[in-house]
N, C-alpha and C positions, 0 to 999 in steps of 0.2 A: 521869418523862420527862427525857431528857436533849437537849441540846442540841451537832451533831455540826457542825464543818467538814471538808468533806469535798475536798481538793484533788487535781486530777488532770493531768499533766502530755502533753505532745503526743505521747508515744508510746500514751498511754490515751484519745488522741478522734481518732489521725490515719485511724479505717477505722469504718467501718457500723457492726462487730463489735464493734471493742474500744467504742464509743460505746452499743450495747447492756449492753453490762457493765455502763457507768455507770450507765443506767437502775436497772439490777440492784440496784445498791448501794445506790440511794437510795431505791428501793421497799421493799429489805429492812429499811434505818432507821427509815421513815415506818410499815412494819407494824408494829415493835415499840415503835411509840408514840414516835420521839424526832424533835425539827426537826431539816433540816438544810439548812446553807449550801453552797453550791458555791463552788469557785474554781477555774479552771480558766485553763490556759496555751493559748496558741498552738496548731495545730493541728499536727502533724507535725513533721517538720526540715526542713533546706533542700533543696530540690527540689519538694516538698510546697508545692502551691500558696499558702498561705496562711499560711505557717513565718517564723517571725521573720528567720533569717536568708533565707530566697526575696525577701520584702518589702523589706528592707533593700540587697539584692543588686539593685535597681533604681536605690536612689542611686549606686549605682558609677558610674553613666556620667556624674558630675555633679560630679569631682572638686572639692574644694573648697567645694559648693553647698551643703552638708547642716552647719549646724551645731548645737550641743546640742539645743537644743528640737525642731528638725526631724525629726533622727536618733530622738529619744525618741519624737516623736509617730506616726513613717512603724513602730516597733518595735510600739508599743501597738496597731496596728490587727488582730494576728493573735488577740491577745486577744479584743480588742470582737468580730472573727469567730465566735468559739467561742462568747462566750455569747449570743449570740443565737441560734447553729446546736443548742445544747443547749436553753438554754430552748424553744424550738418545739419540739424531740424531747419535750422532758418532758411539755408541754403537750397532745402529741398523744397521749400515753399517759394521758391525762387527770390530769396533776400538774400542778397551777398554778404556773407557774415566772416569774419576773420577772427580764430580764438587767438587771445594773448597770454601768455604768462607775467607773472612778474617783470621777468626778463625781457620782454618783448615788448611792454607795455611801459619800460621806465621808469618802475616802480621801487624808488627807494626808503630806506627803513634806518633805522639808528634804535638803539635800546635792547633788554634784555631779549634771550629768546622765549615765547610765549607769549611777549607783551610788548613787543616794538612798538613806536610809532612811524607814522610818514613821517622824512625826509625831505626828498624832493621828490616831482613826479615830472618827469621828460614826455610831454605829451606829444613829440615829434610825429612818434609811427600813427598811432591812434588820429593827430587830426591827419594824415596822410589818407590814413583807410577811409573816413570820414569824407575828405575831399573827393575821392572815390566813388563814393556810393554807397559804400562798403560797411559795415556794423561792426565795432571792433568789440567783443566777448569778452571780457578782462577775467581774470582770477582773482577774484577775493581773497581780503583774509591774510594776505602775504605781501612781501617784499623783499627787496633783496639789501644786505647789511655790505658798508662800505667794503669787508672782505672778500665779499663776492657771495656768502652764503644766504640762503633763503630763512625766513624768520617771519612769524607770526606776528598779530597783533592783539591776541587776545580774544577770547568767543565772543563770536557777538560781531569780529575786527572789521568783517566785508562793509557795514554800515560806514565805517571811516574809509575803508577803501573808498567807498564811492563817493565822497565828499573830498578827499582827496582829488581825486581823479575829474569831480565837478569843479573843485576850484582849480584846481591847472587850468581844465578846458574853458573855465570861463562860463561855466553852463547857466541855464536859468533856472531849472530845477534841479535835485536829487528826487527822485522817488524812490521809496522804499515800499515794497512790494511784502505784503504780509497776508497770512489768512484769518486776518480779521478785520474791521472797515477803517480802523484808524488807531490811536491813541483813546484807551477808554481810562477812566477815573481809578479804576482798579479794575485785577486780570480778569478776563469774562466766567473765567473757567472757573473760578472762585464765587463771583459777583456777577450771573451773568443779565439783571438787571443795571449793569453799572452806565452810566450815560457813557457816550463819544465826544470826544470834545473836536472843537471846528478847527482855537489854534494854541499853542503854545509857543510861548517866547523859548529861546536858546537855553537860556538859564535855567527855566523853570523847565526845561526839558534834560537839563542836565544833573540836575538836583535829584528828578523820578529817577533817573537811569540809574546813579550813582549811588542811590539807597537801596537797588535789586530789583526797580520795573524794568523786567525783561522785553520791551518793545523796542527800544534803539539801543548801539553802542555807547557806552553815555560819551568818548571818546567822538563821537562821534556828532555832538550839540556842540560842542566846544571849539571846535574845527570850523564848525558852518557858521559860528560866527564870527570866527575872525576872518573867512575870506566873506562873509556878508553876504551867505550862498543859504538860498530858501531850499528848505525841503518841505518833503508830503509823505506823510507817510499813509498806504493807500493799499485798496484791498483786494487780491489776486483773481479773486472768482465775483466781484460783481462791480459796478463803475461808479461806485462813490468817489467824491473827493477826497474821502479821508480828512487826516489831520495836518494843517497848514505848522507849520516851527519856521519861526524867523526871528526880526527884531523886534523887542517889545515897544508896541505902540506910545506916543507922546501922550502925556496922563491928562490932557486936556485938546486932545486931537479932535479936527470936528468928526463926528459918529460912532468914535472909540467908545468903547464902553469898560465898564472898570473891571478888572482881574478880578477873578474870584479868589477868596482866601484861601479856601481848600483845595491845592493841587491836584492832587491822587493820594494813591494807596499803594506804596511798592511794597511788594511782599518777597519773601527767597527763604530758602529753606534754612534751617538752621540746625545745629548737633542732636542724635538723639529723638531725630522724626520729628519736631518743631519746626514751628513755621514762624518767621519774623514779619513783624510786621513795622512799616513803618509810616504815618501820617503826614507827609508835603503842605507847607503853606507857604502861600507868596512870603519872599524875605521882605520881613519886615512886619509879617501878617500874623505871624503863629501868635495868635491872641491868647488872654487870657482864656475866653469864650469859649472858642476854639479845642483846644489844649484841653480847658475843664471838660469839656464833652466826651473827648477820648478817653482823656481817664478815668473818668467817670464810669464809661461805660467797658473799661480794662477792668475794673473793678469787680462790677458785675457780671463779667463773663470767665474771671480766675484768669486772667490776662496779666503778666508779669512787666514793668517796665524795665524800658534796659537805654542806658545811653547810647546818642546816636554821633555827639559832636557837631550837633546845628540845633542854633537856640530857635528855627522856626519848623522844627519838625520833633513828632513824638514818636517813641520806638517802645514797639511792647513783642512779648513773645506768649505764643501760646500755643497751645498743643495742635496737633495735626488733624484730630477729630472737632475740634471746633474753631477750626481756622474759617471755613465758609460763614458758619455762621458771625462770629467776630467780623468778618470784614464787612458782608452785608449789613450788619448794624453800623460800622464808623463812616461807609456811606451814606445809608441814609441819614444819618445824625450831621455829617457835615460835606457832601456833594453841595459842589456850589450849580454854575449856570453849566450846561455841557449839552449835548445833544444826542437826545432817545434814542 
């Protein structure tokens, strides 16, 4: 029996359907004999009645009135929404499900508000419920500050909640539940020829995150490996494996095969409707080769460069109407091995 966290973000609870899937996922774990924890985020995005920024889009008219604790505590409540609105789903499917809060769950935090990290996490109640039968629903995204007050972790934070919440319990996976099949070389929706890749090591998982590849917390690579906790990040609406992050394999392991130079493409938005762009190579890899290809072809598409502070990555910025194109080209020019 194995022991699963299974986290799902608000594009995977914002509809009926996609909130059926979840069901899905957690019935298929429990058939095959393993617990599993839930964590779940917010429900939707903004607009989305109950979406962290909708919620928070309320303080606006109160300039001034909202500060740290406030702002954290009015961000947390799209959380606490979810798992009670899943736990009764579960419930009613006849899975005994138990939502937790921060608070309930043990979930402690230290650092600024907005941007906490985990603490400790008291995973007494959780393996309790567990022992139980019971599915324990956690809140994402939050924790509680040795004051007693609730506090964020940053967008994106649920990803660490669950890796958190995986190294206390000791689990064997994280899955991170997304709607798309895994980690792809650059975002689909830019690139959406960009391969999937099968696995990425911690680092190099934290390196995409930390230049603006919005698929994990980058917070959240960093974490999993120092409790030496595998994740997957894996895709809502159909049963692929997704993408494996762990340890990086022994450079002469028997079957290992060698990293590819070309990480990805983390892209984020930048001042003024720009779009940044940045090019990931294994440390140690940002080759000459490499490098000249980017620029090369920044060149040619009126692509500006701009310092990134990592001698194995290149950062360029260019406008918002040929950001697709740009990215499709530094793909194709430098995608290493990854999967169709």
């Amino acid at each position: 029996m194995s022991l699963i966290v299974q986290k799902f973000g608000g594009t995977s609870l914002a509809d009926a359907a996609s909130r059926e899937m979840l069901v899905r996922k957690v019935t298929a774990e429990r058939a095959a004999g393993n617990q599993v924890v839930l964590v779940v985020s917010a429900m939707g995005r903004r607009g989305d009645p109950y979406a962290t920024d909708t919620l928070l889009d309320l303080l606006k008219a109160f300039p001034g009135g909202a500060d740290g604790p406030t702002s954290d505590l009015m961000a947390s409540c799209g959380e606490v929404i979810s798992a009670c609105v899943i736990a009764a789903l579960l419930a009613s499917r006849g899975i005994a499900a138990s939502p937790m809060t921060a608070y309930t769950a043990g979930f402690g935090v230290s650092g600024a508000f907005g941007d906490a990290d985990p603490m400790a996490v008291n995973p007494a109640r959780m393996r309790a419920a567990l022992a139980s039968g019971v599915v324990p629903v956690v809140t994402g995204f939050q924790g509680v500050t040795p004051a007693g007050d609730i506090a964020t972790l940053g967008r994106g934070g649920s990803d660490t909640s669950a890796v958190a919440i995986g190294a206390a319990l000791g689990a064997d996976f994280v899955d991170i539940y997304k709607d798309v099949p895994g980690v792809a070389v650059a975002d689909p929706r830019l690139v959406p020829e960009a391969p999937y890749l099968d696995f990425l090591d911690y680092d190099a998982m934290f390196r995409l995150a930390n230049h603006g590849a919005r698929v994990l917390h980058d917070k959240s690579a960093l974490l999993a490996k120092a409790a030496s906790l595998r994740m997957r990040v894996r895709p809502t609406f159909d049963e692929g494996e997704g993408t494996l992050i762990g340890p990086a394999p022994a450079a002469k392991s028997e079957g290992s095969r060698p990293a590819p130079s070309f990480l990805g493409l983390a892209t984020s938005s930048a001042e003024g409707g720009a779009m940044r762009m940045v090019a990931v190579f294994a440390e140690g890899m940002g080759s000459a080769e490499g490098m000249e290809k980017a620029e090369s072809l920044a060149k040619e598409m009126g692509a500006e460069g701009r310092p990134c502070g990592d001698p194995n990555a290149a950062a360029f910025l260019c406008s918002k109407e040929k950001a697709a194109a740009f990215a499709s080209a530094l793909v194709a020019a430098l995608a290493g091995r990854g999967r169709a």
